[in-house]
C-alpha positions in Angstrom: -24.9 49.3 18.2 -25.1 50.7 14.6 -24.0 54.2 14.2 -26.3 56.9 13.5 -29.3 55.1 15.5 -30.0 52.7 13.2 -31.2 49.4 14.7 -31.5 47.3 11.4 -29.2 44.6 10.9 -28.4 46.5 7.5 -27.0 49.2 9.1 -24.5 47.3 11.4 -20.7 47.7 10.4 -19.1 44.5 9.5 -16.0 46.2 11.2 -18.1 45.8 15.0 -18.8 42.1 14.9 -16.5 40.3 17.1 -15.3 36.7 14.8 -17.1 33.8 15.4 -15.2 31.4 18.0 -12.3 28.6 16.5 -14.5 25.8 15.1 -13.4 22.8 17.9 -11.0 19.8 16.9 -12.6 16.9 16.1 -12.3 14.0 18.8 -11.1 10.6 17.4 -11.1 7.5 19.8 -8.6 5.1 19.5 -9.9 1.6 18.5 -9.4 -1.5 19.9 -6.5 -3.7 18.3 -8.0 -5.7 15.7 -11.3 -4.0 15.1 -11.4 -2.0 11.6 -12.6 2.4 12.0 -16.2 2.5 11.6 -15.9 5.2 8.9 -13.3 2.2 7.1 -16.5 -0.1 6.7 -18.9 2.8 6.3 -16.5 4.1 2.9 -17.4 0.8 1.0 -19.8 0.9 -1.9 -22.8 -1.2 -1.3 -23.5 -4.6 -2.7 -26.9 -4.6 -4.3 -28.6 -7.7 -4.5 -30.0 -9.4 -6.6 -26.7 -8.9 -8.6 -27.1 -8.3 -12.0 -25.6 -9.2 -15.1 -24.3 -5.4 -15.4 -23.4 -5.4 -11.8 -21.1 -8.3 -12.1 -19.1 -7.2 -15.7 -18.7 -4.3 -13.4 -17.2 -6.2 -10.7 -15.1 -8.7 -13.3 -13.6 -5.3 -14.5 -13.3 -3.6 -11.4 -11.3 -6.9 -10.1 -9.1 -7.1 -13.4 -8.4 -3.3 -13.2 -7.4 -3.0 -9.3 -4.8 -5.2 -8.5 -1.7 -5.0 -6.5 1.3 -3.8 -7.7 4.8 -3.7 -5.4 6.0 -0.5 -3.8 8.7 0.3 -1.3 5.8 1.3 0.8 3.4 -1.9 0.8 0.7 -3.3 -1.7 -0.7 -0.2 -3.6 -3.5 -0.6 -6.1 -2.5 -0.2 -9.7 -4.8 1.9 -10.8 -5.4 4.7 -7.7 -1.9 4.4 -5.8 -3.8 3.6 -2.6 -3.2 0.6 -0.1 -4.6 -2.3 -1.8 -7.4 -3.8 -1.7 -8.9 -0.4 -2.8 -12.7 0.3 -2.3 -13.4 -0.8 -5.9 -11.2 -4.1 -5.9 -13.4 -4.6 -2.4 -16.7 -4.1 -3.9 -15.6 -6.2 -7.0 -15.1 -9.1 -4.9 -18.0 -8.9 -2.7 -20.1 -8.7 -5.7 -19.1 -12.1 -7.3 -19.4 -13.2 -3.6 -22.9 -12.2 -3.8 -23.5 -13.3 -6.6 -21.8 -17.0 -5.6 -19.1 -16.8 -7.8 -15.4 -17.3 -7.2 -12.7 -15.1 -9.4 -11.9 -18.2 -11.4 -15.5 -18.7 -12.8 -16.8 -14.7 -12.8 -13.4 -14.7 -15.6 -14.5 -17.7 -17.5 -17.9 -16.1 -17.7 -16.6 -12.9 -19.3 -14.4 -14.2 -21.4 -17.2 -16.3 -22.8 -19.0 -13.5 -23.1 -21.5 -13.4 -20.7 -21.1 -10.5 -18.6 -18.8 -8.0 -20.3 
């Protein structure tokens, strides 16, 4: 209770409050061998179709930009020093999937000009 009488949640002393309880561990099931974590495919950025002519520059240039480059410790993407594919080199060739283009033709089409 609040000294002096007082019943107002103003009056209370900080002090008297017993701390709120240890927040619990999160619980993370193991997968199966050979399925990918949910929160792997959920991480992603989303393919938007119909794919646009800005959407697939994008995606030349994302491809061009994140590629593998050797470590001691595996594939890493150039540009972010994560495990390659990163999630932009992943979106970038999803895109020119949607889109129904391979790598070969979605840089033929840039360097002509037509997306970048």
């Amino acid at each position: 209770m609040a000294r002096g009488g007082c019943r107002l949640r103003s009056c209370v002393d900080p002090n008297d409050a017993a701390p709120p309880p240890p927040a619990p561990a999160p619980f993370h099931k193991p997968q199966p061998e050979g399925q990918q974590n949910v929160t792997t495919l959920l991480d992603d950025f989303p393919v938007l179709t119909p794919v646009t002519d800005e959407d697939l520059a994008t995606a030349v240039r994302a491809v061009r930009t994140h590629v593998p480059e050797s470590w001691p410790e595996g594939d890493l993407c150039r540009s972010e020093r994560v495990p390659y594919p990163c999630r932009l080199a992943r979106w970038g060739r999803a895109t020119l999937e949607a889109a129904g283009l391979t790598e070969a033709e979605a840089e033929a089409g840039a360097e002509q000009g037509g997306w970048a």
